[in-house]
C-alpha positions in Angstrom: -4.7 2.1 -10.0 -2.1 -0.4 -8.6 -0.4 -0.7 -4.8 3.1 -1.4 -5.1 5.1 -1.7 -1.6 9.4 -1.7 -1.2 9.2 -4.7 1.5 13.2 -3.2 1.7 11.7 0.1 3.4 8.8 -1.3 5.6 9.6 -0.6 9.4 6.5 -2.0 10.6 4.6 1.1 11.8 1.0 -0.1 10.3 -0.4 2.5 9.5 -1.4 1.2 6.3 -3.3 -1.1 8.0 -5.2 1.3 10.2 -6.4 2.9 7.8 -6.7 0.6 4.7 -7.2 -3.1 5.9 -8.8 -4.2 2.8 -5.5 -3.9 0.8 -2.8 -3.4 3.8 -2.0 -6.0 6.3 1.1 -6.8 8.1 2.9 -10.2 7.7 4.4 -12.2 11.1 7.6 -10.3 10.8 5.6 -6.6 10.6 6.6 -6.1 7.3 3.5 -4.5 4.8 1.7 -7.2 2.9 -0.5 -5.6 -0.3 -3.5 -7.8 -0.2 -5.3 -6.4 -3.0 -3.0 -4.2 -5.1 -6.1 -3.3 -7.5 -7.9 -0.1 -6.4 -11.3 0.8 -7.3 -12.0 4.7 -8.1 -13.9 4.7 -5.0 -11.6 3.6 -2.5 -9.1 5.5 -4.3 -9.3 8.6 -1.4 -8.8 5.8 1.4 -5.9 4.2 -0.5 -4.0 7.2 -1.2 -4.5 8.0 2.7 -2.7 5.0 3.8 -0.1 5.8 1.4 0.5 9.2 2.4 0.8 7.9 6.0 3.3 5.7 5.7 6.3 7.7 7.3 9.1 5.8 5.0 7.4 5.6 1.6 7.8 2.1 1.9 3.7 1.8 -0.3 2.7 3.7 -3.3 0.0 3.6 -6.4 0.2 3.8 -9.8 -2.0 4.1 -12.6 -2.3 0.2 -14.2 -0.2 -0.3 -17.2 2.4 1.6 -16.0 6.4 0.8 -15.7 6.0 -1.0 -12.4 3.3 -3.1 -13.9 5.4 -4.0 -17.0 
C-alpha cells in the first residue's frame, strides 16, 4: 500500500500525526507531510486509522502500482 495526501485539502488538524507519526507529520505551515508513503501489512490497521480520521480527506492509500503510482 501507498499514502498519497492532497496538500490542496490539508487544514492542519493533525490528526494524522496523532495517530500515525511514523508516516504523518506536519510541515512549519501545518500542512500534512507523508514521511513514509510505503505501508507494511502490519501497520496497515494504524494507517488506515489516520486516514479515516482526517475530517477533509486531505490523505489516503492505495494499493502500489496503482493509477496514482503511475
Amino acid at each position: 500500500m501507498r499514502i498519497h495526501a492532497d496538500i490542496g485539502k490539508c487544514q492542519g488538524y493533525g490528526n494524522c500525526v496523532a495517530i500515525d507519526a511514523k508516516h504523518f507529520d506536519l510541515d512549519d505551515d501545518g500542512m500534512v507531510v507523508v514521511i513514509d508513503d510505503a505501508v507494511a501489512p502490519d501497520e496497515l490497521d494504524t494507517t488506515e486509522e489516520a486516514v479515516r480520521s482526517c475530517p477533509v480527506s486531505a490523505i489516503w492509500t492505495q494499493a502500489a502500482g496503482g493509477p496514482a503510482d503511475e
